[in-house]
C-alpha positions as CSV (number, residue, x, y, z in Angstrom):
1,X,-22.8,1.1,21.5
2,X,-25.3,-1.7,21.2
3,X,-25.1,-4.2,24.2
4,X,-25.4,-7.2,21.8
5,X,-22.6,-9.9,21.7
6,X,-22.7,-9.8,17.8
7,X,-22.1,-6.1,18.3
8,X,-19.5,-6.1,20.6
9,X,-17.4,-8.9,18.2
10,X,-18.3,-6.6,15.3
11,X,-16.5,-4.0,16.9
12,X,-13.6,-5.8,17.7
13,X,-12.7,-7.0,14.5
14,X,-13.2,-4.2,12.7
15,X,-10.7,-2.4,15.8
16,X,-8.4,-5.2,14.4
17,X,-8.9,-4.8,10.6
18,X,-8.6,-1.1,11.1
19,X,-5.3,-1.4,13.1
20,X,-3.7,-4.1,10.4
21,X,-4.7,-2.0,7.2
22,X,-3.1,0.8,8.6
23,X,0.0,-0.7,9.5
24,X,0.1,-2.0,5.5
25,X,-1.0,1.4,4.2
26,X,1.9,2.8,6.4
27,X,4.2,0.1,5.6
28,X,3.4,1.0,1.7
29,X,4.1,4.5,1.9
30,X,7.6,3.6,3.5
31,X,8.4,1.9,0.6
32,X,7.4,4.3,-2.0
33,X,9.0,7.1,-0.2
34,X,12.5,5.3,-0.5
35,X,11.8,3.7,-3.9
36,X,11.4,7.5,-5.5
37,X,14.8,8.3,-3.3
38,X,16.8,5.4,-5.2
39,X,19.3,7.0,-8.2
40,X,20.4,3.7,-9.9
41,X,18.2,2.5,-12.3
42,X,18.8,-1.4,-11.6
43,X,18.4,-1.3,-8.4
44,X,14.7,0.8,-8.7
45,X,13.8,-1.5,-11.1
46,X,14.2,-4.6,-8.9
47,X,12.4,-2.6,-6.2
48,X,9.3,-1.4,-8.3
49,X,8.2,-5.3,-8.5
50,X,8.1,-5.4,-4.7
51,X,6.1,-1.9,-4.2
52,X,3.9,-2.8,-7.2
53,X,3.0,-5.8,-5.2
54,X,2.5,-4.1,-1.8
55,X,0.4,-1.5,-4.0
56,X,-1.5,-4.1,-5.5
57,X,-2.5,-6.2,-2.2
58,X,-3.9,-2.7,-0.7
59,X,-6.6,-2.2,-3.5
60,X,-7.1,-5.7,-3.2
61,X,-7.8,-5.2,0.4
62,X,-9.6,-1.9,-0.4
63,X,-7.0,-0.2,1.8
64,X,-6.9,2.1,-1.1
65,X,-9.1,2.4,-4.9
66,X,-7.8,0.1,-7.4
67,X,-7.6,3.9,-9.7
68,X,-5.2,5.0,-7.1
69,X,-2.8,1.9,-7.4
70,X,-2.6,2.0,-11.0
71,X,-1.5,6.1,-10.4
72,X,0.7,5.3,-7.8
73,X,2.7,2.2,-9.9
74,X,2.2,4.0,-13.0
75,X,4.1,7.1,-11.4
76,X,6.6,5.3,-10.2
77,X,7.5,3.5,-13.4
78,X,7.7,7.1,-15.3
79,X,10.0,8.3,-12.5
80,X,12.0,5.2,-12.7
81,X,12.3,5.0,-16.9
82,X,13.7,8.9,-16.5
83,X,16.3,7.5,-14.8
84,X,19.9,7.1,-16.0
């Protein structure tokens, strides 16, 4: 590693950004995981609005490819339209 202060900052912040974008991804993939394990159909729906959004802010934040949010929320919307 370089001994330049630029450098050094650099490397902190992206310690930081890489620390906070996992703890989102993670966060996300919680809340799938227990959104596909909901039966009732009202209440998955309800929940889908607040995954889609979590979904949404990772591509935004390129924790993820936009491509792979619109599978992931298109997914769960099939799954949750099968339901009775």
């Amino acid at each position: 590693m370089a001994n330049h202060k630029a450098t050094k900052k650099d490397v902190r912040q992206s310690r930081k950004r890489n620390e906070r974008n996992r703890y989102y991804g993670k966060t996300t993939r919680n809340a799938i995981r227990d959104l596909r394990a909901i039966t009732e159909k009202a209440a998955a729906e309800k929940e889908l609005s607040e995954v889609a959004s979590m979904i949404d802010k990772l591509a935004k934040r390129n924790v993820i490819h936009k491509n792979k949010a619109a599978n992931l929320k298109s997914k769960l919307a099939k799954k949750i339209s099968t339901l009775a």
